[in-house]
mmCIF file as Biopython writes it, N, C-alpha, C and O atoms, coordinates in Angstrom:
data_model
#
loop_
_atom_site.group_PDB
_atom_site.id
_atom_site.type_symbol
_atom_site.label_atom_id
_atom_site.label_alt_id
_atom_site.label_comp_id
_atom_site.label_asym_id
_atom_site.label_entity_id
_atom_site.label_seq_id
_atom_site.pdbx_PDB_ins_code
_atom_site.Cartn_x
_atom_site.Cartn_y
_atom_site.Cartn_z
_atom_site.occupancy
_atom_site.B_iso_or_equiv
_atom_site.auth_seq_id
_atom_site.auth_asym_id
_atom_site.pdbx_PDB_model_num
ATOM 1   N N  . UNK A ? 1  ? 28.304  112.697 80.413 1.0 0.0 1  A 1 
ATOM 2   C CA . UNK A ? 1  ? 29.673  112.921 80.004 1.0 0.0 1  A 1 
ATOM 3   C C  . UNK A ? 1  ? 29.869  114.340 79.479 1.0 0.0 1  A 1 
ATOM 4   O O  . UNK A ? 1  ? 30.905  114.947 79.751 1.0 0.0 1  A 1 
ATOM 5   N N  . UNK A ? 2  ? 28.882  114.900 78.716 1.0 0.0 2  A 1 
ATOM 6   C CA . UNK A ? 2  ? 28.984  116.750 78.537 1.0 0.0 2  A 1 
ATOM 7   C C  . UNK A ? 2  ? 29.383  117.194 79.019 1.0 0.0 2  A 1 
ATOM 8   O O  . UNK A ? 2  ? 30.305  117.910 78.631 1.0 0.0 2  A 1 
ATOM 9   N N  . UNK A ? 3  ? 28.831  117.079 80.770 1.0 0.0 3  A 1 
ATOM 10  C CA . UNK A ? 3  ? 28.817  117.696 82.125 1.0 0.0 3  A 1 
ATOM 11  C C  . UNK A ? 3  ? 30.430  118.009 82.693 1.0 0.0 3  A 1 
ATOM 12  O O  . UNK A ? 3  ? 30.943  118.946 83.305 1.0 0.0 3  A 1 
ATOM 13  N N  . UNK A ? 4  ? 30.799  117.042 82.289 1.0 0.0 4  A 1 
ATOM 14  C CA . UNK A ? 4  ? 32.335  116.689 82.191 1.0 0.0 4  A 1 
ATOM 15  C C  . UNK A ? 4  ? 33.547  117.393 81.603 1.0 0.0 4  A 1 
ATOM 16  O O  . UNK A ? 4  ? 34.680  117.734 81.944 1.0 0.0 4  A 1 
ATOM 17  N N  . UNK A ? 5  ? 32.823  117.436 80.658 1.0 0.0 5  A 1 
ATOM 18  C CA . UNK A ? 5  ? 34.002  118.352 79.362 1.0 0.0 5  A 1 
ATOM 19  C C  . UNK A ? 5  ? 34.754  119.781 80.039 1.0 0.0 5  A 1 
ATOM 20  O O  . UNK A ? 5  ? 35.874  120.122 80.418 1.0 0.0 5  A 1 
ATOM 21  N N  . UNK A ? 6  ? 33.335  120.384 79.921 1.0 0.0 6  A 1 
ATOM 22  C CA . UNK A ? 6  ? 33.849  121.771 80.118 1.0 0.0 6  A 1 
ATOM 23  C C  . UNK A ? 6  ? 35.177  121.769 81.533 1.0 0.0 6  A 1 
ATOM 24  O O  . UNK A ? 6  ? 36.270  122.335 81.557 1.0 0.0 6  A 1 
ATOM 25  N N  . UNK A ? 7  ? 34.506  120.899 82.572 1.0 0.0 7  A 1 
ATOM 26  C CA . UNK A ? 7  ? 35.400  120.818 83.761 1.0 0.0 7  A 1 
ATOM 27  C C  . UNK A ? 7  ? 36.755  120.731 83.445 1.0 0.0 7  A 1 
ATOM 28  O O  . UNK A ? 7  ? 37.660  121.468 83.837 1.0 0.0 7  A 1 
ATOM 29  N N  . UNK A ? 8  ? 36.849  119.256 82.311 1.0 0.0 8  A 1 
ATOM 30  C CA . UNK A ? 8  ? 37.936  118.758 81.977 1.0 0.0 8  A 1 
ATOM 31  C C  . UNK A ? 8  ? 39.053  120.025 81.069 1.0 0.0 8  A 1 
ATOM 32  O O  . UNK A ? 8  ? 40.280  120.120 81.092 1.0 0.0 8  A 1 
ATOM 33  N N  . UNK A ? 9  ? 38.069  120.812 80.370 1.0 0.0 9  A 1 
ATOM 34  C CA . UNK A ? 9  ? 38.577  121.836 79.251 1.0 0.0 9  A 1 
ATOM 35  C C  . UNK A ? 9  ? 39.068  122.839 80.448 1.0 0.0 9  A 1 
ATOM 36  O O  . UNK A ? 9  ? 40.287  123.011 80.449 1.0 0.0 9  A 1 
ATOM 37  N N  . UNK A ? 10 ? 38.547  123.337 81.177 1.0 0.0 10 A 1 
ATOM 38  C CA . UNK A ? 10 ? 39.052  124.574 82.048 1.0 0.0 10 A 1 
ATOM 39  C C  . UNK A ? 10 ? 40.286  123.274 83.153 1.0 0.0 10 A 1 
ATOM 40  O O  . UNK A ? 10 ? 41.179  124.083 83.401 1.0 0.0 10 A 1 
ATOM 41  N N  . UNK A ? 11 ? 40.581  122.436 83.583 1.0 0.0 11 A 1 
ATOM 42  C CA . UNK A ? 11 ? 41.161  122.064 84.487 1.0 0.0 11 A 1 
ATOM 43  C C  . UNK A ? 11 ? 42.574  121.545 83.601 1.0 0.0 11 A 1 
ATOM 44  O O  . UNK A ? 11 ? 43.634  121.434 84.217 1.0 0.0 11 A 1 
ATOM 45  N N  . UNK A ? 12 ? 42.520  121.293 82.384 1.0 0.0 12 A 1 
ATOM 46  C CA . UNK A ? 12 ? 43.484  121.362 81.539 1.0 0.0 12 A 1 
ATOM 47  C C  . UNK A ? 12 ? 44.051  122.410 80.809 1.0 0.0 12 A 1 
ATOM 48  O O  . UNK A ? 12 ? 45.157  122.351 80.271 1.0 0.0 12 A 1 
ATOM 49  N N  . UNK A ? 13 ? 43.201  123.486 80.786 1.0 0.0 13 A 1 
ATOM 50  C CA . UNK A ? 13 ? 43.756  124.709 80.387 1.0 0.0 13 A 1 
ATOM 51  C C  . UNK A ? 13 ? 44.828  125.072 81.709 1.0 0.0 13 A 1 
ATOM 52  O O  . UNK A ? 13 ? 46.059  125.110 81.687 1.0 0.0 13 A 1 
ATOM 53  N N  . UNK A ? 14 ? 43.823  125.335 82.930 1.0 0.0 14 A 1 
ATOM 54  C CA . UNK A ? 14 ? 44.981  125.357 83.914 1.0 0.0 14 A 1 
ATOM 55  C C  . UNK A ? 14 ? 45.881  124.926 83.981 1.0 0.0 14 A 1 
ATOM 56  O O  . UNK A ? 14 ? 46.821  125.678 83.726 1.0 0.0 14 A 1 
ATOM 57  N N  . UNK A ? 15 ? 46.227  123.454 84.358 1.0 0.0 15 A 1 
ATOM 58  C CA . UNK A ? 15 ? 47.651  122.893 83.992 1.0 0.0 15 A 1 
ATOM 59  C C  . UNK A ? 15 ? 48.531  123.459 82.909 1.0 0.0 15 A 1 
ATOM 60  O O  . UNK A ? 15 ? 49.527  124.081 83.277 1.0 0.0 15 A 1 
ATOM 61  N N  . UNK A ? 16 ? 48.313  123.336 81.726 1.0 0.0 16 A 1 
ATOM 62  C CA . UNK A ? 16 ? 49.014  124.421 80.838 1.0 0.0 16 A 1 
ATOM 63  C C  . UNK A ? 16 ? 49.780  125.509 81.279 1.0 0.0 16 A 1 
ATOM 64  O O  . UNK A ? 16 ? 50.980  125.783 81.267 1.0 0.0 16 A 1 
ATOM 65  N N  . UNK A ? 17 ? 48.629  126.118 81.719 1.0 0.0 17 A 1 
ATOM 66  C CA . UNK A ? 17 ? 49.104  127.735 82.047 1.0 0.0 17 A 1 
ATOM 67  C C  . UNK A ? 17 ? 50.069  127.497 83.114 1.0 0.0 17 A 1 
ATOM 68  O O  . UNK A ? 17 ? 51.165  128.055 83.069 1.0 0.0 17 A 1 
ATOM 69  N N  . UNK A ? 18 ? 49.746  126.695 84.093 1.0 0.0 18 A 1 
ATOM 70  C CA . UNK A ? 18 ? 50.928  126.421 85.391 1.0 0.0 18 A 1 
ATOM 71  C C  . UNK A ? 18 ? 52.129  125.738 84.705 1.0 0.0 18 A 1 
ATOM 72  O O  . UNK A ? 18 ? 53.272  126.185 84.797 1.0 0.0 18 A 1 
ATOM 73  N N  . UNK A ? 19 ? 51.905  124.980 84.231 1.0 0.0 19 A 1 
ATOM 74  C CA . UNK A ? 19 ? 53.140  124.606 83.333 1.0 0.0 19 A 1 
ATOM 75  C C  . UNK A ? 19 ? 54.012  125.447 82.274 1.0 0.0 19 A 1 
ATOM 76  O O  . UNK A ? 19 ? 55.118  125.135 81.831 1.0 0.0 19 A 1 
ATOM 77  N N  . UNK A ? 20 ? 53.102  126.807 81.918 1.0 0.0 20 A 1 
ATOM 78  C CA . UNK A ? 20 ? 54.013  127.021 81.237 1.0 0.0 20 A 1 
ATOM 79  C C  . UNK A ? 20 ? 55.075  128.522 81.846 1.0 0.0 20 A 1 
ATOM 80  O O  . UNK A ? 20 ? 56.027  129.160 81.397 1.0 0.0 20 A 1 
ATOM 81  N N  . UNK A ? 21 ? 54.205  128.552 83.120 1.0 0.0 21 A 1 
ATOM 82  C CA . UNK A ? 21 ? 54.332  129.524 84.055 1.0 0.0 21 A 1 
ATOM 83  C C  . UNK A ? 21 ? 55.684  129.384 85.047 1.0 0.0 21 A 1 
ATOM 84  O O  . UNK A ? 21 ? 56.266  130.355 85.530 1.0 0.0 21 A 1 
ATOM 85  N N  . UNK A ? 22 ? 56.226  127.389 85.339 1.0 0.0 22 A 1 
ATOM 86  C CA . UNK A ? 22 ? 56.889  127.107 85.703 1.0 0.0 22 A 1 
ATOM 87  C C  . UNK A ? 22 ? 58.080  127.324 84.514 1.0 0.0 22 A 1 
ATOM 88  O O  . UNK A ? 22 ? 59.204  127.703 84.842 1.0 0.0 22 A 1 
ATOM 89  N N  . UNK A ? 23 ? 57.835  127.133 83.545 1.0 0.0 23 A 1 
ATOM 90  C CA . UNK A ? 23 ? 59.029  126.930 82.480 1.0 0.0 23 A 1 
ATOM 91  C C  . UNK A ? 23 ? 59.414  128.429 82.428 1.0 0.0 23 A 1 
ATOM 92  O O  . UNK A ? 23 ? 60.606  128.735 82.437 1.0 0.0 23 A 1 
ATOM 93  N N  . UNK A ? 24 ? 58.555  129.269 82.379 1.0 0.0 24 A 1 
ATOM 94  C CA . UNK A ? 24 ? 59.111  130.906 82.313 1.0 0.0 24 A 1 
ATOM 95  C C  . UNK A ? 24 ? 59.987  131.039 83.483 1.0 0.0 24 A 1 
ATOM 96  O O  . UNK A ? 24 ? 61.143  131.322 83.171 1.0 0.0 24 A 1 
ATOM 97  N N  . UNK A ? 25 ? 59.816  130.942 84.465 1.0 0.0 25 A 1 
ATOM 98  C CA . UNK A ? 25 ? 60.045  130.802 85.899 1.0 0.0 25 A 1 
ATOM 99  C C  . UNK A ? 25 ? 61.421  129.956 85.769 1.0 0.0 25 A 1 
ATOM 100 O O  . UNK A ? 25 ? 62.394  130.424 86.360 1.0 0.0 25 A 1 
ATOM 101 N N  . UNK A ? 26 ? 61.568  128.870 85.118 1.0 0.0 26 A 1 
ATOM 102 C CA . UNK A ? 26 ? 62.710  128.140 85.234 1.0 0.0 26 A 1 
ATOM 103 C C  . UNK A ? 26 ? 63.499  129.058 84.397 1.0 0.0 26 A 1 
ATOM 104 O O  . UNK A ? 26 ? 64.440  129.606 84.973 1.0 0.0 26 A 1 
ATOM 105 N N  . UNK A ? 27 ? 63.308  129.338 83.154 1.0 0.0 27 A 1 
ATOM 106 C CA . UNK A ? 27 ? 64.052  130.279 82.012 1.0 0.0 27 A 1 
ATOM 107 C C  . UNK A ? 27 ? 65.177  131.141 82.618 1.0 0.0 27 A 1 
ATOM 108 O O  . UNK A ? 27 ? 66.407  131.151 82.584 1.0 0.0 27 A 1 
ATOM 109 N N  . UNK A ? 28 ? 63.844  132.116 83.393 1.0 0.0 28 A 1 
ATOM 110 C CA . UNK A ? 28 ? 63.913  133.923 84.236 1.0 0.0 28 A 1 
ATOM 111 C C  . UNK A ? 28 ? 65.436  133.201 85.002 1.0 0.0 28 A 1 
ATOM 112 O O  . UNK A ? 28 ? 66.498  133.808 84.859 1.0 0.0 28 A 1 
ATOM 113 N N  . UNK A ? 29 ? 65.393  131.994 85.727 1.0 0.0 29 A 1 
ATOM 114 C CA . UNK A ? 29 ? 66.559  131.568 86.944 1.0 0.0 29 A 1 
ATOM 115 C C  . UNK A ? 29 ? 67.672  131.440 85.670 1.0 0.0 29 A 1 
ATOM 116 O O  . UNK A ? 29 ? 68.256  132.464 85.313 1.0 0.0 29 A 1 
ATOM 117 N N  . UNK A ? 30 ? 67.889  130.408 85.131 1.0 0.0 30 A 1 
ATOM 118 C CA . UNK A ? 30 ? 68.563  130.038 84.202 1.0 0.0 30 A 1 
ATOM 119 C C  . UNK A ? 30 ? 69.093  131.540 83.438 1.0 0.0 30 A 1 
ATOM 120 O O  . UNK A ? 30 ? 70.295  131.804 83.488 1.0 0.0 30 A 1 
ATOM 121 N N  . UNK A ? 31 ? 68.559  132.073 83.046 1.0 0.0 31 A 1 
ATOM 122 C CA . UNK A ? 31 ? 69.175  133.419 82.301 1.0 0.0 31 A 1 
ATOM 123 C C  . UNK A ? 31 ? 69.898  134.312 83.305 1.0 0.0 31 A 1 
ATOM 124 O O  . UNK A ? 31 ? 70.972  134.796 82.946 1.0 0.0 31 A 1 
ATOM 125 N N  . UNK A ? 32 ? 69.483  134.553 84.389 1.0 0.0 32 A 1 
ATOM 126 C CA . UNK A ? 32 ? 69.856  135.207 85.404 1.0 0.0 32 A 1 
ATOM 127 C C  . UNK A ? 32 ? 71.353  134.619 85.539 1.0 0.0 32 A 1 
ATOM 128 O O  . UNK A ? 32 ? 72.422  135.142 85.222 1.0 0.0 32 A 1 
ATOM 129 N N  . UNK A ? 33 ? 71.113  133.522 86.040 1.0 0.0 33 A 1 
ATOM 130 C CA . UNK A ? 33 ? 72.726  132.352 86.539 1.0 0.0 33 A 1 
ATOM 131 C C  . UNK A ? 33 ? 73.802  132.604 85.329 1.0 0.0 33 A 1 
ATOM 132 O O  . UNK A ? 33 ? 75.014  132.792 85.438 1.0 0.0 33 A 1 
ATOM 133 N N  . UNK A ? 34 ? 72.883  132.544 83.970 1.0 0.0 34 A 1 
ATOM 134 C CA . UNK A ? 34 ? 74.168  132.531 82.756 1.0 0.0 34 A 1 
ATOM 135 C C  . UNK A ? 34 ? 75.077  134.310 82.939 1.0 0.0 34 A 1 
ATOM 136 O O  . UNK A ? 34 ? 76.210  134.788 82.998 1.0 0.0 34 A 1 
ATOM 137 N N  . UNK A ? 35 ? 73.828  134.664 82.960 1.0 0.0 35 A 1 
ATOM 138 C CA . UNK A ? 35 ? 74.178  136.428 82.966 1.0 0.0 35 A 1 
ATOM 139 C C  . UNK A ? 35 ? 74.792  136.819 84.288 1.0 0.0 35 A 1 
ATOM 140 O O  . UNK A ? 35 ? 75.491  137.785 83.983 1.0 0.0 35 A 1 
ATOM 141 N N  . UNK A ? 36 ? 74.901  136.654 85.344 1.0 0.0 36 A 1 
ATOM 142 C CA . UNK A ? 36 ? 76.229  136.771 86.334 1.0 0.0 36 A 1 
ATOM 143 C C  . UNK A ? 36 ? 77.467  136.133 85.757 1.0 0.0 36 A 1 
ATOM 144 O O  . UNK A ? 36 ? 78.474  136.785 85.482 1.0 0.0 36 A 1 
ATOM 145 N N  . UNK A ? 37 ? 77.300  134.227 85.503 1.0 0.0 37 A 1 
ATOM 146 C CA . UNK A ? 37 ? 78.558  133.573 85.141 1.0 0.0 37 A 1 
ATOM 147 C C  . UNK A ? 37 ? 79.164  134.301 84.032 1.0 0.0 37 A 1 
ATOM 148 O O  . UNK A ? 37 ? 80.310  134.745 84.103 1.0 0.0 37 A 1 
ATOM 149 N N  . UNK A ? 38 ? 78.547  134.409 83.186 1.0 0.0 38 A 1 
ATOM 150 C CA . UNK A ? 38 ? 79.135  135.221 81.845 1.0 0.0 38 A 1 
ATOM 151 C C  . UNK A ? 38 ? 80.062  136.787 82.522 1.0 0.0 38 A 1 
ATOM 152 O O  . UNK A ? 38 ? 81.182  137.195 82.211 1.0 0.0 38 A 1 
ATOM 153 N N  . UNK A ? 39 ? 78.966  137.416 83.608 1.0 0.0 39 A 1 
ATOM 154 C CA . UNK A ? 39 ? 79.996  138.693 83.724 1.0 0.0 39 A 1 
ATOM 155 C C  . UNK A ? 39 ? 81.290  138.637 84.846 1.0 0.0 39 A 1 
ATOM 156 O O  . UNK A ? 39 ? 82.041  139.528 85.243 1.0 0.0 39 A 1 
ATOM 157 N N  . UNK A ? 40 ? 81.194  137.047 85.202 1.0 0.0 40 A 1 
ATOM 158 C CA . UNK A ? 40 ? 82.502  136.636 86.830 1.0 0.0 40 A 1 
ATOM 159 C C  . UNK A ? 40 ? 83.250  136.733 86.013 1.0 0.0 40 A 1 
ATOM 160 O O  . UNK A ? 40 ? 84.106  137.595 86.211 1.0 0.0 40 A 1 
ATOM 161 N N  . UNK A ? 41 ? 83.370  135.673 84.257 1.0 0.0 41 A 1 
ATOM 162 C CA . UNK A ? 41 ? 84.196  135.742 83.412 1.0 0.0 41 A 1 
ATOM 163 C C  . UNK A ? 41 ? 84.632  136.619 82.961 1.0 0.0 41 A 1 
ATOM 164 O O  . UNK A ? 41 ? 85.861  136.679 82.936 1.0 0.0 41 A 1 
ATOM 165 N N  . UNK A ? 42 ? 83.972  137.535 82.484 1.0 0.0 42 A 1 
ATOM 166 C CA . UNK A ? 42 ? 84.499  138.745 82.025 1.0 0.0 42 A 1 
ATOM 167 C C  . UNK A ? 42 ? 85.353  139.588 82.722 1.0 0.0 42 A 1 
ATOM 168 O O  . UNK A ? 42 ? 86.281  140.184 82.175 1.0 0.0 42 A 1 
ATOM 169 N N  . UNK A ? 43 ? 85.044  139.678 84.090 1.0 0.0 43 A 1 
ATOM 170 C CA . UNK A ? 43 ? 85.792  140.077 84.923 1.0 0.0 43 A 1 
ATOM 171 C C  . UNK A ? 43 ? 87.153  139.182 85.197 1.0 0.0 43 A 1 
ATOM 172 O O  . UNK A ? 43 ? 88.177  139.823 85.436 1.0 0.0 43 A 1 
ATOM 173 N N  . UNK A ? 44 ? 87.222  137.879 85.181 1.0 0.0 44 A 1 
ATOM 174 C CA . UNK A ? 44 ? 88.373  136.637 85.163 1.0 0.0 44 A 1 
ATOM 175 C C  . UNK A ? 44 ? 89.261  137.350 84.369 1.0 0.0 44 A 1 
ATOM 176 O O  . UNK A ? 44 ? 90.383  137.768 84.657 1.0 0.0 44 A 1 
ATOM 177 N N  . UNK A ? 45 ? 88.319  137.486 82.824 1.0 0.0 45 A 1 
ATOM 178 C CA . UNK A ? 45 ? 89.701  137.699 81.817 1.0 0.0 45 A 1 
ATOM 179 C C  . UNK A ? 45 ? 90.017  139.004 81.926 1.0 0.0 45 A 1 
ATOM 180 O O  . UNK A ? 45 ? 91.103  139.207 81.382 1.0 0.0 45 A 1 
ATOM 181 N N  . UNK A ? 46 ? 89.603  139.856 82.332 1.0 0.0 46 A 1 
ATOM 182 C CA . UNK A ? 46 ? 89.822  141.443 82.534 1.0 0.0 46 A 1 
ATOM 183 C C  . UNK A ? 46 ? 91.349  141.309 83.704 1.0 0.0 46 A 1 
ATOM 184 O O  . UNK A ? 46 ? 92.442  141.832 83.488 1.0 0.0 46 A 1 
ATOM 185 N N  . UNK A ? 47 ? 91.117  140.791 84.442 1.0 0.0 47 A 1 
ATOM 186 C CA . UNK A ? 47 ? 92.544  140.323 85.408 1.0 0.0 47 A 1 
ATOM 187 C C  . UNK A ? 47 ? 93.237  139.676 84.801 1.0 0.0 47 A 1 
ATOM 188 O O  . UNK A ? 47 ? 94.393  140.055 84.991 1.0 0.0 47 A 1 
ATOM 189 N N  . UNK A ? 48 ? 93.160  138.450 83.799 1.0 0.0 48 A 1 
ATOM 190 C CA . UNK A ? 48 ? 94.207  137.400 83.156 1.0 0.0 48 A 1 
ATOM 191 C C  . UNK A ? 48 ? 95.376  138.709 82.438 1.0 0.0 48 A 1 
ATOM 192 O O  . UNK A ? 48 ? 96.600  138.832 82.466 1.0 0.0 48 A 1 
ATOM 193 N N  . UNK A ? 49 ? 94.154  139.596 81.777 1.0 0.0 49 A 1 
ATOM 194 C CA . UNK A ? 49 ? 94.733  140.391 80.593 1.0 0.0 49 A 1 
ATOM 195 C C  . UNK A ? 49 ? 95.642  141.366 81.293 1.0 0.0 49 A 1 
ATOM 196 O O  . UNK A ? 49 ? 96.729  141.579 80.756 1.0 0.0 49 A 1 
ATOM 197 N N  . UNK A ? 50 ? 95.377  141.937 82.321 1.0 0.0 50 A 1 
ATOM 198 C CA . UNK A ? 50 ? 96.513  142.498 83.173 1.0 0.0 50 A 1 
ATOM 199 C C  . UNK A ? 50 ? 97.691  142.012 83.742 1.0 0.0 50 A 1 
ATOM 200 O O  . UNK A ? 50 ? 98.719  142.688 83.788 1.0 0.0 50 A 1 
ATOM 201 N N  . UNK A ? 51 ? 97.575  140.601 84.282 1.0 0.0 51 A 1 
ATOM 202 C CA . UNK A ? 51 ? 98.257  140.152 85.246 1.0 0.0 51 A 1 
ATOM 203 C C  . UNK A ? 51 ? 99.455  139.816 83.965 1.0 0.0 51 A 1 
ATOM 204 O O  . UNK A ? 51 ? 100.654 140.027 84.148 1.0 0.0 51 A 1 
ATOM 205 N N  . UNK A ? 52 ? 98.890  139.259 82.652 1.0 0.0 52 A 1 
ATOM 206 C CA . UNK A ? 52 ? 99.466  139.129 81.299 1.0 0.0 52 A 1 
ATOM 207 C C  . UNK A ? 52 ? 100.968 140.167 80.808 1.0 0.0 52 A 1 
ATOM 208 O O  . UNK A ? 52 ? 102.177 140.105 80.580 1.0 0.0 52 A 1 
ATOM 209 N N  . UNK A ? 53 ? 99.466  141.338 80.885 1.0 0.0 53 A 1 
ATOM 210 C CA . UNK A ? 53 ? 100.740 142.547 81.101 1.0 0.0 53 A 1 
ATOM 211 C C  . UNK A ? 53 ? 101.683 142.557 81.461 1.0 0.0 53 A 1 
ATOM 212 O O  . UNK A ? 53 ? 102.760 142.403 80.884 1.0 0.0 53 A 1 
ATOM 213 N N  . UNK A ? 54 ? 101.386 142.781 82.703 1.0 0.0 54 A 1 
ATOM 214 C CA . UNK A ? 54 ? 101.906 143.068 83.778 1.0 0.0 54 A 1 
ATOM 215 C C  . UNK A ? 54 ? 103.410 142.378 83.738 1.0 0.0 54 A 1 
ATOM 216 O O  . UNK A ? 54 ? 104.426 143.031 83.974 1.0 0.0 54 A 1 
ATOM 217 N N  . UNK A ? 55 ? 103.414 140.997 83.413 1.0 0.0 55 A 1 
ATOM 218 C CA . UNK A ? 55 ? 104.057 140.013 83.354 1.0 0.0 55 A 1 
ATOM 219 C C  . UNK A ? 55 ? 105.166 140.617 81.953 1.0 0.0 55 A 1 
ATOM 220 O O  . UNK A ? 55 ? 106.395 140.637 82.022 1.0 0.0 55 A 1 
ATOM 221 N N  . UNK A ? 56 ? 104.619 140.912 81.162 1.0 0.0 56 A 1 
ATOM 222 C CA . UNK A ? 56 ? 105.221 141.072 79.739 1.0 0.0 56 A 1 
ATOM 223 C C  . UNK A ? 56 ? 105.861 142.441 80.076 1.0 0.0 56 A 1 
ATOM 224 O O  . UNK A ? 56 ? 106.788 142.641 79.290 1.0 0.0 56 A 1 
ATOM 225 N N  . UNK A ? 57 ? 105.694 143.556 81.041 1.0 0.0 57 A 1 
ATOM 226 C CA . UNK A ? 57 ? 106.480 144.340 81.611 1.0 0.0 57 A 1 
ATOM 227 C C  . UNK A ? 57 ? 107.455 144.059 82.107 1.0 0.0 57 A 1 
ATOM 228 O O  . UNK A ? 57 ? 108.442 144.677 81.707 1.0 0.0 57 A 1 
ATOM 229 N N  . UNK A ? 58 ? 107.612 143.260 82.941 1.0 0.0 58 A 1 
ATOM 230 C CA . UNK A ? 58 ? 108.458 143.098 83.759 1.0 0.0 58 A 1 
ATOM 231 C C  . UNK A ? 58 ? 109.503 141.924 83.258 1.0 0.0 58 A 1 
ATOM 232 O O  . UNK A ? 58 ? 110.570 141.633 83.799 1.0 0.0 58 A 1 
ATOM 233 N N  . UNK A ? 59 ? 108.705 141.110 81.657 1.0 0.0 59 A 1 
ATOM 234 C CA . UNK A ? 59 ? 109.753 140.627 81.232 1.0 0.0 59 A 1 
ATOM 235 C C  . UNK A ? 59 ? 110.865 141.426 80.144 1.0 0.0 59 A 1 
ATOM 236 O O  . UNK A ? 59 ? 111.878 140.926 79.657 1.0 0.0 59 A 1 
ATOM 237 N N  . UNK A ? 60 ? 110.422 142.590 79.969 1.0 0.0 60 A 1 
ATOM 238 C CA . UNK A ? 60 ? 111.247 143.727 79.717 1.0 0.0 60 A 1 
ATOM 239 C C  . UNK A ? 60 ? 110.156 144.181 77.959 1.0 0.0 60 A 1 
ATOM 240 O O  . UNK A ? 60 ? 110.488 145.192 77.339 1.0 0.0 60 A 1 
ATOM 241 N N  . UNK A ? 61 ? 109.206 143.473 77.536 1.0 0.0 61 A 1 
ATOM 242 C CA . UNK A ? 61 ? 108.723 143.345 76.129 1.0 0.0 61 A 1 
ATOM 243 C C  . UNK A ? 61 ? 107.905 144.981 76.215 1.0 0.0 61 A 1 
ATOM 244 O O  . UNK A ? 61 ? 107.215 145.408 77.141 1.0 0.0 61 A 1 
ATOM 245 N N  . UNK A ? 62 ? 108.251 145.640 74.969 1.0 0.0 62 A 1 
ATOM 246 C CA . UNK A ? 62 ? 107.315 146.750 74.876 1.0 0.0 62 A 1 
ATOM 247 C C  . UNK A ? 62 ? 106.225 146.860 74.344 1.0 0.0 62 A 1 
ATOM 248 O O  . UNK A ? 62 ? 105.851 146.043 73.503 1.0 0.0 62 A 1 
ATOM 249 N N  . UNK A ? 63 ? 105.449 147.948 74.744 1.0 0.0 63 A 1 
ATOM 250 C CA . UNK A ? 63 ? 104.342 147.964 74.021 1.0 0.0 63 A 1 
ATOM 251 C C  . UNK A ? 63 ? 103.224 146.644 74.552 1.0 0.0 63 A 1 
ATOM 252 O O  . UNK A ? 63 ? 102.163 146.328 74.014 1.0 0.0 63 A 1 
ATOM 253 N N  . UNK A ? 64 ? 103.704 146.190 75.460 1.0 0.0 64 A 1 
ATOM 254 C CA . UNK A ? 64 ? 102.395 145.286 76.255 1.0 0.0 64 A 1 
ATOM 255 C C  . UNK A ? 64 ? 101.292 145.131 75.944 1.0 0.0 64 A 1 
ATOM 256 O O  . UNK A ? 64 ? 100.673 144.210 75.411 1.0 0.0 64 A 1 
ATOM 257 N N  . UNK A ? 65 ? 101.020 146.209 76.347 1.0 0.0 65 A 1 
ATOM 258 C CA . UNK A ? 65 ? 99.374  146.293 76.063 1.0 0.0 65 A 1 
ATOM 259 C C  . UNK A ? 65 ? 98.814  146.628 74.529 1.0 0.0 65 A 1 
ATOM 260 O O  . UNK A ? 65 ? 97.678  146.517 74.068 1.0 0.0 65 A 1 
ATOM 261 N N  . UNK A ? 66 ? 99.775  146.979 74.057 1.0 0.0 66 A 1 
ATOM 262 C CA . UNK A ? 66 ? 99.259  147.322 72.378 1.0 0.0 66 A 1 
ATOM 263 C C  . UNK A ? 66 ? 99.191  145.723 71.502 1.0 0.0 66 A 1 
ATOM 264 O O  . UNK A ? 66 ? 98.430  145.432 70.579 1.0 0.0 66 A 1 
ATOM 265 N N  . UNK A ? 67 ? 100.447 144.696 72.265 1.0 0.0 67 A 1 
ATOM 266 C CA . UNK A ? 67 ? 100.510 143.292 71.887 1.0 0.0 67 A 1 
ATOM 267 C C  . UNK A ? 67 ? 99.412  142.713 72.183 1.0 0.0 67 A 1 
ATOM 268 O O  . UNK A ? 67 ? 98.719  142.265 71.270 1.0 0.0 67 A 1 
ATOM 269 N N  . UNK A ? 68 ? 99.127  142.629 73.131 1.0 0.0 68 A 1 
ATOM 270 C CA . UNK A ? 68 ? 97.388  142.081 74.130 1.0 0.0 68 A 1 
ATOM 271 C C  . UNK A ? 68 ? 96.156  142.419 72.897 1.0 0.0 68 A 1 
ATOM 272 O O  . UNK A ? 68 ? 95.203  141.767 72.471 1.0 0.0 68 A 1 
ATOM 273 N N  . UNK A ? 69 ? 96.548  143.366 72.678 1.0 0.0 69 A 1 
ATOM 274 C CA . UNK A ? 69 ? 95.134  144.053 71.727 1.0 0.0 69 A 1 
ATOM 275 C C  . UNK A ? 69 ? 94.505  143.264 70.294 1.0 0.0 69 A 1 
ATOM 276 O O  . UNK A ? 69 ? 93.389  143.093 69.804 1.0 0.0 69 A 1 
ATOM 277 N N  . UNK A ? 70 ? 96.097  142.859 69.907 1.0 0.0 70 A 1 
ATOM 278 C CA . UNK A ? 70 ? 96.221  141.921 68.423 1.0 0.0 70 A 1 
ATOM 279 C C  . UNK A ? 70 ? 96.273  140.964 68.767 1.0 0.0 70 A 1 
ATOM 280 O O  . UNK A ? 70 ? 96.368  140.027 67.974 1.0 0.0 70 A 1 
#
């Protein structure tokens, strides 16, 4: 059963390491996906905030964009 151990100690260390190699790996995707979605949005509201404007121009209100700000 000695004979055993060490096998068992290095073949479980491995798993570990692959396991924790997958979870980095899952993270790296996951952070990536948030960090585009986060900047589509940013870009979303960058248009809302114009089109906003835009709107508040043409409903005759001044200072538009200085209102948007507050």
């Amino acid at each position: 059963m000695a004979d055993n151990d060490p096998q068992c100690a290095r073949e479980l260390s491995q798993f570990a390491e692959n396991l924790l190699q997958q979870l980095q790996d899952n993270f790296q995707t996951l952070t990536e996906k948030l960090t585009q979605r986060m900047e589509e949005m940013g870009e979303r509201i960058d248009d809302l905030e114009k089109h906003v404007t835009g709107l508040m121009v043409e409903a005759g209100i001044e200072n538009a964009s200085e209102e948007l700000m507050h």
